[in-house]
Every structure is written in C-alpha cells, then in structure tokens.
C-alpha positions, 0 to 999 in steps of 0.5 A: 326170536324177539329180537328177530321180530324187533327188526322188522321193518312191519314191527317199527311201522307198527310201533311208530304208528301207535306213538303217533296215535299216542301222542295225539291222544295225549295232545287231545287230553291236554288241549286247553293247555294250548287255547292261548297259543290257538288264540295267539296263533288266529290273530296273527294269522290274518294280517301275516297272510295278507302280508305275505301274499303282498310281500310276493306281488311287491318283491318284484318291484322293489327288486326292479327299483333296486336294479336303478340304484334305489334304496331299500327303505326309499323303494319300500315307502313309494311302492306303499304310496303307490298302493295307497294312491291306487286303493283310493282310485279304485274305492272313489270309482268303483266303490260308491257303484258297489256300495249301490249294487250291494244295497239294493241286492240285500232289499231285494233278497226278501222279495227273491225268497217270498218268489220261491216260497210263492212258487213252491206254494203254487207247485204244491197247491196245483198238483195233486199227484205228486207224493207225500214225500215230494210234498214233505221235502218242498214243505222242508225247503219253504221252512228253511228260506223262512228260516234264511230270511228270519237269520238274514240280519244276524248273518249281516251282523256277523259280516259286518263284524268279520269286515271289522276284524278284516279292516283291524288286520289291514292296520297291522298289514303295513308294518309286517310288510315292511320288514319281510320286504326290508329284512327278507335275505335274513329269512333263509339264514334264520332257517338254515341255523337250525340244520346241521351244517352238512345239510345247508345246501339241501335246506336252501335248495328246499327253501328257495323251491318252496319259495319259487312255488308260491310266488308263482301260484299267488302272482299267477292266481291274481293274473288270471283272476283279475282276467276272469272278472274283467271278461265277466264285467263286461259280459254282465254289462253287455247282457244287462245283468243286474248287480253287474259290478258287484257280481264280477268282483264276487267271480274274481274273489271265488276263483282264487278257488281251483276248480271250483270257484268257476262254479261258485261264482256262477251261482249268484250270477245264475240267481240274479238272472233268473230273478230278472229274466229267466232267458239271461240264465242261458247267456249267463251260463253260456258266456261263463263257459266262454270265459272258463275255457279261454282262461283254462286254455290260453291264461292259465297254461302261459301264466301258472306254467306247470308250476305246482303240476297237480292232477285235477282229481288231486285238486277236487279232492284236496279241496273237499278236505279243505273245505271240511276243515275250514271252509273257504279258507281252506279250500283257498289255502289247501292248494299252495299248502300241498305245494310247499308239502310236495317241495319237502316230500320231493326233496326227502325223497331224494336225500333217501335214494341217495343215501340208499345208494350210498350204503 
C-alpha cells in the first residue's frame, strides 16, 4: 500500500514541493556564507548590463563592417570612436542646457513645496466643515513635505554618490564590450559544452531564440524611446514649458518602463505645469496622450513586432512584482527577464510533448 502511494503523481509533487521549501530554509540559514558572492555579484552587475545592452545596439555594425571586409579589432575600435565622438557632441550640446535646467529645478523645489504647504494651510484655515480626520491627513501631508524638503540634501547626496558608482561602471564598460563583441561566437559553444551532446541542437535553437528576443526588446525599446522624447521636446518647447530639455530626457529614460513609464514620466511634466501656469496642465496631459497613442499604435507594433507577444495584464502585473523587488530596475528588467524565461519554458515544453509522444 506505501508503495502504491509513492507512486503518485500528487505524493512526488508534494515531496518535490517540500525539498524545495527545505532548500531555501537552509540557504536562508546560511546566507552570510554567501555576502561575497552577493557583493561580487552587485558590482559586476552594472557595467556587464550596460555592456550587454550596448553589445546589442553594436553587433549590427560590426556585422555591417564585416560584410566590406573590415576586420574585427579594426571594426570594434571605430565603432568605439564613433561613439566616443558622439557622446562628446551630444554633452557639448545638450549638456550645459541641462546642467542649467537641472540647477534651476533643484532652486525651485523648496518654493514648490512652501506653495502646497501655503495651499494645504490656506484650505485647512478657510474650512470650517471639513472632518477632523480630513484635517489629520492634509496636517500628515505638510509634515512629510516638511520632512521631503528637510532630506532633500541627503537625497542629493546620495545622487551624487549613485552618479560616482554610474561614472566607475562606465570606465569598465569599455573593456567588457570589447570582448563580448570580439569573442561573441565563442559564447554559445561555452554553453553548449555543458549539455549532453544529443541535446546540442535543442540548446542552440534555446540560445539563439533567447537571443533573438532580447536584441529585438533592447534595439526596439531605444527606437521608440528616443521617438517618445523627441515628440515631447518639441511639445514642451512649443507650449513653453519650463525645464523642457531636461523633462524630455527624463520621458525617454522612464519609458523604458512598459506600461507604466508613460505615466511616470508625465508626472514631473504635470508638476512643472501646474507651478507655471495651471492651463499647461490640460495641453501637457493632452499632448502625452497624442504622443502615447501614435507610439502605441504606429512606432510600437512596426519596431517591437510581436517579439515577446505578452498580455498587457501580464505585463501590469509583471512589473508590480519587479518593482517590489527592486524598484525601477526591476520594473525595467522583469519584462526581458520573462522573455528569456518564456524561451526556456517554451522549449521544455516541447521537448516534454515529444517525449511523451515517444513513450
């Protein structure tokens, strides 16, 4: 009778249900064996990211030298000048307007929270009806922009020292790049060697899918965020927004973001406005929607394609739990990461129905 229950299907379920709960007990109990690997792990992981998703947006190129008999190294090191020569362009232009626009909104950010404090005052003072607890929660709101503008140096602080960390992992970028883009045929037979041999056809089939899915989400989501804030710089300049350059850069950077980004980066738009004329509130919110809907209907669909074909519910939900588990690099992260996990299920999935078939 035991052995009939060992058998069944819900009995190893259960079983293989409570290793796993084992195993992440005892890793939990051991964690600190682990702190060097974590740390490992964190700094590596900043400038491989950046060098991977620049490894996408240059393999093209090089390819493209290779095809008029360029070599490698050559091809490598005037793809890097070229980026080199147009990061200077683009910092000689646009960098001094931001640096301007970005300096002025910092000097204006105490006036902006003594203006809601001054309004909430003003609202609570005049209203005589309003309920103790209404009262209680705009009293809760004044303290925290009290406490916003009393941490708004620390917050700078610690800006400047993520910009430090951002400027260390760019000096390494370089050298990362130049091997994934010089060495990159090497990658999938480094893979493959650890299968079985009667499984290297699956694996590069995996590989080159996983592949084809990222190159396509990153070089897709540059396209359309670059659209989504050039269309809003010249919006923002045509309805005389303050902070224009500055808050269109901030637009394309958050709508790497699915689905949410849009919103995110309307936001500061929608402060800005409201602070300078509460009229440009209407047009900024009138014209986002204009840009969202002439991206989401004609840039999206011919750049993305049906690559990673995710529900949108799917996608609201996906990015909820990255953002739980860290914040908006997991909401930026979580979408490409289901991709590549939806490739390995894919193809486990249709290794099992054949082997199914061939019992």
């Amino acid at each position: 009778m035991s052995m009939e229950i060992v058998k069944e299907r819900w009995f190893r379920i259960a079983i293989g249900i409570i290793l796993f709960l084992a195993i992440i007990w005892l890793l939990n109990e051991v964690r600190f064996i682990f702190t060097p690997l974590v740390i490992f792990v964190q700094t590596l992981f900043l400038p491989f990211l950046i060098a991977g998703i620049l490894f996408y947006i240059c393999r093209p190129l090089i390819q493209f030298l290779e095809q008029w008999r360029v070599p490698r190294t050559p091809a490598i090191l005037l793809i890097f000048l070229v980026i080199i020569a147009l990061l200077v362009l683009i910092v000689s232009l646009i960098g001094p307007v931001v640096q301007d626009q970005f300096i002025r909104l910092i000097d204006n950010i105490p006036a902006m929270i003594s203006a809601i404090q001054n309004t909430i005052t003003y609202w609570q003072d005049n209203q005589e009806f309003i309920p103790d607890f209404a009262k209680d929660a705009v009293s809760d709101i004044g303290s925290q922009l009290q406490g916003i503008l009393s941490t708004t140096g620390g917050f700078i602080g610690s800006f400047l020292g993520s910009v430090f960390n951002f400027v260390f992992a760019l000096v390494v970028v370089p050298f990362i790049l130049f091997y994934l883009l010089k060495d990159r045929e090497k990658v999938t037979p480094g893979i493959v060697k650890f299968f079985p041999k009667s499984k290297e056809t699956e694996i590069r089939q995996v590989l080159g899918d996983m592949d084809h899915a990222l190159g396509s989400y990153i070089k897709g989501q540059l396209i359309v965020s670059s659209f989504v804030g050039f269309m809003l710089l010249i919006v923002y300049i045509f309805i005389g927004l303050d902070y224009a350059l500055l808050l269109a850069l901030v637009a394309m950077v958050m709508n790497v973001i699915p689905f949410l980004g849009p919103f995110l980066a309307t936001a500061p738009a929608v402060i800005v406005a409201w602070f300078q004329d509460p009229i440009k509130v209407l047009l900024v919110i009138g014209f986002m929607i204009v840009v969202q809907q002439i991206e989401s209907n004609l840039v999206s669909p011919r750049v993305m394609g049906r690559v990673l074909n995710v529900h949108p519910l799917t996608i609201i939900l996906l990015i909820l739990v990255g953002g739980n588990l860290a914040g908006v690099l997991g909401m930026v992260l979580i979408i490409p990461t289901y991709a590549v996990i939806k490739v390995i299920v894919k193809h486990s999935y249709r290794l099992l129905s054949i082997r199914r078939q061939e019992e």
